[in-house]
C-alpha positions in Angstrom: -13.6 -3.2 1.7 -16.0 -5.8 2.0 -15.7 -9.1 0.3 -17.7 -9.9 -2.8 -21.0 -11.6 -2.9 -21.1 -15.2 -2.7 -22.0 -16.5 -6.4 -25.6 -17.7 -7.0 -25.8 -21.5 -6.7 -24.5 -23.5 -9.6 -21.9 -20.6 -10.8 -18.5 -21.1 -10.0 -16.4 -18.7 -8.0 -14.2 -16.6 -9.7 -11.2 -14.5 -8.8 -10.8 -10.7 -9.7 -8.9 -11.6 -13.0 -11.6 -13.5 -14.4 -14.1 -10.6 -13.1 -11.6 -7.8 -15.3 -11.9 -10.3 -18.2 -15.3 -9.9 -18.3 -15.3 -6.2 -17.6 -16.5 -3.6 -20.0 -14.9 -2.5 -22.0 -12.2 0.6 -21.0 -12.5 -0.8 -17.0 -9.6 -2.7 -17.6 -7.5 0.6 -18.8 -9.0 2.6 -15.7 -7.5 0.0 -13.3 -4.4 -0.3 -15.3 -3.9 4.1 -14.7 -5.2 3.3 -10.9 -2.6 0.8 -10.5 0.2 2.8 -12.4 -0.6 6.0 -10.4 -0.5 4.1 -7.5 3.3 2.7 -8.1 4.3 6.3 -9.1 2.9 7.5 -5.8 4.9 4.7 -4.4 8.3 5.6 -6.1 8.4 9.5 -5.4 7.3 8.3 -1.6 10.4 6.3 -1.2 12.9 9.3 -3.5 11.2 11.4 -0.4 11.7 9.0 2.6 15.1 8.5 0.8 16.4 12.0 0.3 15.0 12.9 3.7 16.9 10.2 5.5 20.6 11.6 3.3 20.5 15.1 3.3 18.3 15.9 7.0 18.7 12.7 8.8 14.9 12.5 9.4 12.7 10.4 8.7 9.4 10.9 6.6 7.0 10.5 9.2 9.1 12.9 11.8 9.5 15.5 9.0 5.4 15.3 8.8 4.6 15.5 12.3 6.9 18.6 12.7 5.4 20.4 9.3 2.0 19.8 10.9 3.0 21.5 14.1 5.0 24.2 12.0 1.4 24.8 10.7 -0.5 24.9 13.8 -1.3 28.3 15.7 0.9 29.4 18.3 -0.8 27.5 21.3 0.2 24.3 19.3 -1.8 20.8 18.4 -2.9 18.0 20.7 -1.7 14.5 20.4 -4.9 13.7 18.9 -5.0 16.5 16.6 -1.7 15.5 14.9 -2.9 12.2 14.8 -6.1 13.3 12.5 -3.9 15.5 10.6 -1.3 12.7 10.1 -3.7 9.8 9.5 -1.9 7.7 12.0 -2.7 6.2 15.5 -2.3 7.9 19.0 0.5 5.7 19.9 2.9 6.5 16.6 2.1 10.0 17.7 3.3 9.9 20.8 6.3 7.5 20.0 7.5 10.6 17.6 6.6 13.5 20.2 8.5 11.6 22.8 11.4 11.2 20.7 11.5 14.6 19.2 10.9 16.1 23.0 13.8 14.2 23.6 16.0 15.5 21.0 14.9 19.3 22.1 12.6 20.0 18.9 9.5 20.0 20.0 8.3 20.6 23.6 5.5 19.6 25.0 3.3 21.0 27.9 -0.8 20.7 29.1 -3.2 22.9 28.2 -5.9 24.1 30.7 -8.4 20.9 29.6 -5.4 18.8 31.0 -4.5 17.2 27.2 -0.7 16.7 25.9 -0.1 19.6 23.7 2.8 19.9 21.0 4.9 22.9 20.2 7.7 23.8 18.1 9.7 27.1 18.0 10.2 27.2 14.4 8.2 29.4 13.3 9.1 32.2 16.4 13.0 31.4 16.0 15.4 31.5 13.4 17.2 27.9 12.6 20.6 27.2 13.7 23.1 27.5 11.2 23.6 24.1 9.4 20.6 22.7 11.0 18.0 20.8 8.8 15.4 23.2 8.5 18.9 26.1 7.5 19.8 23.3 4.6 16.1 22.9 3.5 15.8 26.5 2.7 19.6 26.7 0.8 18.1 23.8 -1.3 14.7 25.3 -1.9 16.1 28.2 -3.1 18.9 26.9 -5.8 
C-alpha cells in the first residue's frame, strides 16, 4: 500500500481519522464491517490455532502444510509449490518439512529436475490408532 499523496501546498496534513470524518456518507459503516470481519477472522483463527495445539498437538501452520500435501497428487508438491499454496516463504517451508521429515510424517525425496519434493502417506495408508488424523475423523463425525 502506498502512502497517500502529499497535500497541496497551504492544506494541512491530515491523518486517516480526519480523512473518515469527511467521508461520504456510509464509508465509515463499510470500514466499521471491514474492521469487524477482520477481528472475527482473527478470533476463529486463534479457537483454530488453539484447539489444534489441545486436542492434535500441532500447530496451525504444520496442520496446513500437511492438508496441502494430503491434497496433492501422488508424486507430491515441491518446496516451492507448498509455499504458493501456503502463502508463505521458502524458508518457513522448509523449516516445517524438515521438522515433520524428522518426526516420520512426511518424507521427502528429488524428483528427476533435481527439486525437493514432499510426500505424505496419508492418503495411501490408514492412520494409526489414536493418532491425530484417527481423533480428527472421531470428532468430525460426532
Amino acid at each position: 500500500m502506498s502512502p497517500p499523496p502529499p497535500p497541496p501546498d497551504g492544506a494541512a496534513a491530515v491523518d486517516i481519522e480526519t480523512l473518515l470524518a469527511d467521508a461520504p456518507a456510509g464509508h465509515k459503516r463499510e470500514l466499521r464491517l471491514w474492521l469487524r470481519l477482520l477481528a472475527c477472522a482473527n478470533l476463529i483463527e486463534g479457537e483454530v490455532r488453539r484447539r489444534l495445539r489441545l486436542s492434535f498437538g500441532t500447530t496451525l501452520p504444520r496442520f496446513d502444510l500437511l492438508a496441502q500435501l494430503e491434497r496433492a497428487t501422488p508424486d507430491g508438491l515441491t518446496l516451492g509449490e507448498v509455499s504458493r499454496r501456503m502463502m508463505v516463504s521458502n524458508g518457513n517451508v522448509t523449516g516445517i518439512a524438515a521438522r515433520l521429515v524428522a518426526e516420520g510424517l512426511v518424507a521427502r525425496r528429488a524428483n528427476p529436475a533435481g527439486q525437493s519434493v514432499l510426500k505424505t502417506g496419508t492418503s495411501q495408508t490408514a492412520s494409526p490408532p489414536g493418532s491425530a488424523s484417527e481423533r480428527s475423523r472421531a470428532g468430525l463425525a460426532r
